[in-house]
C-alpha positions as CSV (number, residue, x, y, z in Angstrom):
1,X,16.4,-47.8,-1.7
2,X,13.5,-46.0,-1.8
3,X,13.0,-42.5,-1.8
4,X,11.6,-40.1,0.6
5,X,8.9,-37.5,-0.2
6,X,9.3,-34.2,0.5
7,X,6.7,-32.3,2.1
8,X,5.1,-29.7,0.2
9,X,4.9,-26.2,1.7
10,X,2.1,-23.9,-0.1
11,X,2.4,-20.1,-0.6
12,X,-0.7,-18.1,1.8
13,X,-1.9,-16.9,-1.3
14,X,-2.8,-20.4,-2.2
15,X,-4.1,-21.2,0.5
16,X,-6.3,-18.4,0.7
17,X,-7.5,-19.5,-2.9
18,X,-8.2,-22.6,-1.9
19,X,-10.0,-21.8,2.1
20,X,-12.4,-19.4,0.1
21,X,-13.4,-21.7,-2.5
22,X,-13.9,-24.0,0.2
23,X,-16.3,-21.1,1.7
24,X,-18.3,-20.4,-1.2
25,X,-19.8,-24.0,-0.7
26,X,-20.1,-24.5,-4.8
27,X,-17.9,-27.7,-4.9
28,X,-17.5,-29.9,-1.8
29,X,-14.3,-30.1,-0.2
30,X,-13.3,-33.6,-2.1
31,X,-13.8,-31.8,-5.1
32,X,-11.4,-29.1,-4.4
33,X,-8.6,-31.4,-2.7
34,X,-8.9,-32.8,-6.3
35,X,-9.0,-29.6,-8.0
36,X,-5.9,-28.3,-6.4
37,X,-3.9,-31.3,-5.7
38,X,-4.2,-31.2,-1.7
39,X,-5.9,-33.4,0.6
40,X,-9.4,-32.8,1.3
41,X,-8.2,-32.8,5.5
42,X,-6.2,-29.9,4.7
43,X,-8.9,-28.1,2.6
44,X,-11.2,-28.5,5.6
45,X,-8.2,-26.8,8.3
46,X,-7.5,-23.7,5.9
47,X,-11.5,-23.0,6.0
48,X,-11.9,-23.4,9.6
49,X,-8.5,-21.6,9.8
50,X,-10.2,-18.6,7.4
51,X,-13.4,-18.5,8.8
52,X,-11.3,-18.3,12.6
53,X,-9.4,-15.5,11.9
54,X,-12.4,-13.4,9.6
55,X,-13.9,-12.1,12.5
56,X,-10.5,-9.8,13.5
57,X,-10.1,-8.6,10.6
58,X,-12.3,-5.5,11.3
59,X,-11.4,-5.1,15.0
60,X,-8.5,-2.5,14.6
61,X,-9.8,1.5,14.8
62,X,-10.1,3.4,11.4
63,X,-8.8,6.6,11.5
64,X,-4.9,8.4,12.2
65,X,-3.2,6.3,14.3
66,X,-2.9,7.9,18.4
67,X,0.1,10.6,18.9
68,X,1.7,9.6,22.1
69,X,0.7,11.8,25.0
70,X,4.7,12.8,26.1
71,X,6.4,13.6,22.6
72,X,3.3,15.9,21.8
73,X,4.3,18.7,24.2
74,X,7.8,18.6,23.4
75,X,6.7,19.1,19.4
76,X,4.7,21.6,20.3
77,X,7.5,23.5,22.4
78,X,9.8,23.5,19.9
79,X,7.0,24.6,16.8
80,X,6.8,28.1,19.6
81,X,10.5,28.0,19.9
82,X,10.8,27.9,16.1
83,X,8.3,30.8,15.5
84,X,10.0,33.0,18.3
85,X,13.0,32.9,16.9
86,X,11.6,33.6,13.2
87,X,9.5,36.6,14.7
88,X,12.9,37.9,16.3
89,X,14.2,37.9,12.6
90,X,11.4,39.4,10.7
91,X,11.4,42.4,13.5
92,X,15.2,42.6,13.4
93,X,15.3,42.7,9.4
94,X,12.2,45.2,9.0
95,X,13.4,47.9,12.1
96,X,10.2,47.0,13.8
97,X,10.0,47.4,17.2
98,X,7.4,45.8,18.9
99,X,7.1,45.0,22.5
């Protein structure tokens, strides 16, 4: 009987080892397939695969993310209810009475 190989499944990390090395262009492709013990095929996908998905990387906005339009009012409603009611207190402990 013989027996069957398993496929190997590698970790992103690795294979964003191996994609960039593939990038920097210092060793060819069969080189690092020998390097790293992978196929030169599959050296060659995670590149294309790196150099895909580079360019959105930067596409998402810096900065806070959005508040949502609706909750903002109702926060803001109950920061004046909050400081109403504190006022009330403050008048109602120092025997202030202001209109």
């Amino acid at each position: 009987m013989s027996e069957t190989k398993k496929r190997k499944v590698h970790q992103p990390e690795f294979k964003a080892k191996v994609g960039l090395e593939a990038l920097r262009g210092v060793k060819t492709i069969n080189e690092i397939g020998q390097e790293f013990g992978v196929h030169p095929v599959q050296v060659g996908q995670w590149k294309k695969e790196i150099q895909e998905q580079a360019k959105t990387l930067f596409e998402g906005r810096r900065g806070p993310a959005p508040v949502a339009a609706h909750k903002e009012p109702d926060r803001l409603y109950g920061e004046i209810g909050r400081l109403k009611m504190e006022l009330d207190w403050l008048k109602k402990k120092s025997g202030i009475s202001l209109p």
